[in-house]
Structure formats: C-alpha cells, structure tokens
N, C-alpha and C positions, 0 to 999 in steps of 0.2 A: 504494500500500500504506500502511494506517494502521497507526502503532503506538498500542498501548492506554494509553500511561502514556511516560510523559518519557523522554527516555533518561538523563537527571541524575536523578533517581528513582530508574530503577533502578541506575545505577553506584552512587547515596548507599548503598543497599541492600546490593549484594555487598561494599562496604565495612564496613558496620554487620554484615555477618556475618562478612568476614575478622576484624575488630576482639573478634569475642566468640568466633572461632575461637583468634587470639591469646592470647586470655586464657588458654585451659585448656592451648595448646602450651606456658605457662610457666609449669608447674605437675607434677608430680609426677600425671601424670592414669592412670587406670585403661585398661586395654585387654579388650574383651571379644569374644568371635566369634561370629557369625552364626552360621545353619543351614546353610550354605553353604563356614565356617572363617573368610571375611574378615573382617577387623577392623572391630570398630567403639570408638567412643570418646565420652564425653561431648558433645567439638567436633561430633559429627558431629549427635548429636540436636538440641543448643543452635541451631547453625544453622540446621536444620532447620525448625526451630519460629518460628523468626525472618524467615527467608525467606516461608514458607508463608503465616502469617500476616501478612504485611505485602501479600504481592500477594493476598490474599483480601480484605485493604480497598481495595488499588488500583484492581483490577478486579474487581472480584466477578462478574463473569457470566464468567469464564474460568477452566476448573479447573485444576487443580495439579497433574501429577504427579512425585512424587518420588523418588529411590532407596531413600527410608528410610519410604517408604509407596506400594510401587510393588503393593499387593495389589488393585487397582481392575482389575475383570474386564475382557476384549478384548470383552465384550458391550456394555457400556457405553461404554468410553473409544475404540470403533470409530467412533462416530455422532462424535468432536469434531472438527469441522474447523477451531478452533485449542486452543490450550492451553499452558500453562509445562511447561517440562521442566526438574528442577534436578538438582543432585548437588550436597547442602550444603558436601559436602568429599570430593574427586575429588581420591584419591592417600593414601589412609589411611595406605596401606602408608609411603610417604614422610613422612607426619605423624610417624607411631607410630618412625622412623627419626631423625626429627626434621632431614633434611635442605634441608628449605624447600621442596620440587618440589610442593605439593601447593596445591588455588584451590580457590573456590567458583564453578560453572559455573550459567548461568540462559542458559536457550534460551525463547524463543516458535517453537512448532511451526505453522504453516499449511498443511493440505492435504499433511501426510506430509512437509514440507519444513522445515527450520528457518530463519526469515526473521529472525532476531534473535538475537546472541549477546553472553554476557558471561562472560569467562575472568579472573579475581582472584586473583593468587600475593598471598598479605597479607606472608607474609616476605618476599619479594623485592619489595616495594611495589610490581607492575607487574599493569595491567590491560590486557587487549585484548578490543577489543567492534567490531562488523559488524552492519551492517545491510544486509540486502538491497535491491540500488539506490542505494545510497548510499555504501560504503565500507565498509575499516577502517579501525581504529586504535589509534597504543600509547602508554600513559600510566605515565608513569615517576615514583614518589614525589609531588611536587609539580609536578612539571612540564606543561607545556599539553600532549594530548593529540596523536601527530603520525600523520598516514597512511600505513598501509604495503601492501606489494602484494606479492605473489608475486614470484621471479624465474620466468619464463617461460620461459628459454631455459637448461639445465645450462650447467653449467659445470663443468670440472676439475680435480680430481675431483669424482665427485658425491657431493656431502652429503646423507646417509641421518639422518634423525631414527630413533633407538632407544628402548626402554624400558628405565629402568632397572631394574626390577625383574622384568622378562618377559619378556626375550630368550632368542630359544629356538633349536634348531632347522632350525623352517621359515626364520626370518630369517636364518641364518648359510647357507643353501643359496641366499638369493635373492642375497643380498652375493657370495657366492663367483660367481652365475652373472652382476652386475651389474659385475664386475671392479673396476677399480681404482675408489677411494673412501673418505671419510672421514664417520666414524660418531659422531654429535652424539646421547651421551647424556643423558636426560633422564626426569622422573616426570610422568607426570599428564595431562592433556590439554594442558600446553604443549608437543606432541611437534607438535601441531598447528600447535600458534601458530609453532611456529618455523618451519614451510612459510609461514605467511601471511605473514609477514612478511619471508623470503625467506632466513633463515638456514638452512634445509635445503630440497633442490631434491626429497626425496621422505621416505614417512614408512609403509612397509607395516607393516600392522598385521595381523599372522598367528596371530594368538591371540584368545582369546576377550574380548568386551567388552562392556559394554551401554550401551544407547541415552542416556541420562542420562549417561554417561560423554563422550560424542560432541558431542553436540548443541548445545551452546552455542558449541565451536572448529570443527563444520563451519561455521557461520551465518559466524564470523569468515573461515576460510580461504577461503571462496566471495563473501564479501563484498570480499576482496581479491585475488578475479579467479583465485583457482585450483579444484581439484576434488576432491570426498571421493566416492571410487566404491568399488562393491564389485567382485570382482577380473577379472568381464569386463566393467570397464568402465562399468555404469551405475549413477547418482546412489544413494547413500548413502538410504534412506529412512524415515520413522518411524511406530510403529503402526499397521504393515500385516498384521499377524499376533498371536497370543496371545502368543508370547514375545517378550521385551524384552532377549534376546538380536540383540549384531549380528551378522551373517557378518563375514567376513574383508576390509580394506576397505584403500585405497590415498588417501593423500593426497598431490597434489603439484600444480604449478606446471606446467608445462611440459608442452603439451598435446599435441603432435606425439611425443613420446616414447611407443612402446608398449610399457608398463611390465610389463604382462601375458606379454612374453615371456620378462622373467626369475623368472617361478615354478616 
C-alpha cells in the first residue's frame, strides 16, 4: 500500500491547522448554526480552507471531501476508489464549551476502507495517527512519537469510552446490560483513540454520527490491531451509499468478546 504524500507532511498539516484552530479558540469568537442546529465557528471554516487546500497541492489527482463541503453528489464521489476524508474541527460542541476534547481529523479512504489516519487534540498537544500495515501511534507535545495497541483481552472492570456531550439512553441500557464497569468520558473522536491505544476496552457508539467524524480514528484504532464495526459485527464502511450518515457502530479491542449481546 502507497501512501500519496509523507506522513511528516501530513502531521506538519493537522498541526498548521490545530495552530490557526488555536488562534480563534483564544479569542472572543462568534458561534453560528447550521441547517441542521450544529454549531459552527470561524475555526471551523479557517481550517477548513487550510486543510483542503494544502492537500489539493499535495496530491492533486485525489479529491477532498469534507464536512464543511460535504454537498458532492453519491453520483460522482461513488466512482473514487481513494480520496481525503476530513472534519476541520470534530467536536465543535466541545470547542464552543471550550473544554479542549475537540482535533482536526484527516483520513485517506481506499476502497470504502480508511487506510490512513490523523487525530490532532491542539489543546491537549496530543496527536495519534495509523497506518494501515504499519501501526499506531501517540505523540505527546514534543515528545518522539510512541506505538500503541489495543488491549485485546478486558479487563476488570470494563472501561467503556462515552460521549461527552451525547450520552443517551441506548448507552445507559447497554452499561446496565454490560454490568459492572467504568465509564471514560470524553469529546470528539478521541472516544476512539482511547480504544486504540488501550485506555478503554470498548467505545459503543448508539447515536447518530457521520463518516468525517469516524474516519481518521477508525484508520488509527485498526491500525492498532483492534475493530470499528457496525452492531452485527461487520467493518465500519465509507461511501457506500448517498448518505454520509453512519449507522450505529462499536469500537473495541478485544475480539473474542461478543459485544452485540449487550444491546
């Protein structure tokens, strides 16, 4: 498997848009909604704009698509068999809160799969990035960059990654049917990272979510030997359909556990 561009390229990248995410987090910035309600904010266009074009000069024969230009028909974006998936800034809600949980996400999609991931908290100065075949790994402030892996095997109790801001429900009926455990809350797609890297042994995700949202921390969480499925079980997948809506999807470590029995 090639990759199309450096992976020091593109880390410099999700930095270079943490860094101008940054800027507007310390500042007195406007909050505006979507057609949808979700927030949006300056950080998120700025990024945006910054990302997009930067890998339209990296690779220019790979198209883009984005959360914040995600209006590219299923007629068109059907025929790519690769492509960038980004979310300039995944976790608005936690921005606009201003409690740090929120990255800039940059996936490469192959054949419905994500073969490349980059997950960037800028306030929490920590990146984690996978490559398919090769590993992950997590990089701390300045620090050299170390490899992490799933835990494989639960442990007790079992640590459940949560949302902070979208816990519902379904999650509170699956805990209750998962019995005893401890619940590692969190924003954004680092609900992921923390499966990959082995700080939560599962991570259901029973709410609604979109693919841009996903896709840079499944590349990680599978690149460090564990699995993003949807709830019977198979692979997580990306523009297979019109909507860019996910189903309901299960991230964890620990393969021999069938996790689908506590829904």
């Amino acid at each position: 498997m090639s990759i199309p561009a450096s992976i020091n390229e593109l880390l410099q990248l999700a930095h270079q848009a943490g860094d101008a995410i940054l800027a507007i987090y310390n500042t007195d910035f406007m909050v505006e909604k979507k057609q949808d309600n979700s927030p949006l904010t300056a950080a998120d266009t700025t990024a945006n704009r910054l990302i997009v074009s930067s890998l339209e000069q990296l690779t220019p024969e790979i198209p883009v698509l984005s959360e914040e230009s995600s209006e590219v028909p299923f007629y068109t974006r059907r025929q790519w068999q690769r492509y960038w998936l980004i979310d300039p800034l995944d976790g608005t809600r936690e921005f606009v809160k201003r409690n740090g949980e929120f990255t800039v996400n940059i996936a490469l999609i192959e054949r419905h799969t994500p073969i490349l991931g980059i997950v960037h908290a800028p306030v929490l100065g920590t990146t984690y990035y996978g490559i398919q075949g090769s590993g992950a790994w997590k990089q701390e402030a300045d620090q050299p960059a170390r490899p992490i892996r799933v835990v494989d095997r639960c442990r007790k109790p079992i640590r459940v990654a949560g949302s902070r801001s979208h816990a519902g429900d379904s999650l509170q009926r699956f805990l209750e049917k998962l019995g005893a455990h401890e619940l590692v809350s969190m924003g954004s797609s680092l609900k992921l990272c923390l499966v990959a890297e082995g700080r939560a042994d599962i991570y259901p995700r029973l709410g609604p979510t979109s693919e841009w949202d996903t896709a840079a921390a499944q590349a990680v969480v599978e690149a460090a030997g564990g699995r993003v499925t949807t709830l019977d079980l198979q692979s997580l997948e990306y523009n297979t359909k019109d909507s860019l809506l996910n189903p309901h999807f299960l991230a964890f470590g620990d393969p021999d556990r069938k996790w689908s029995d506590y829904l």
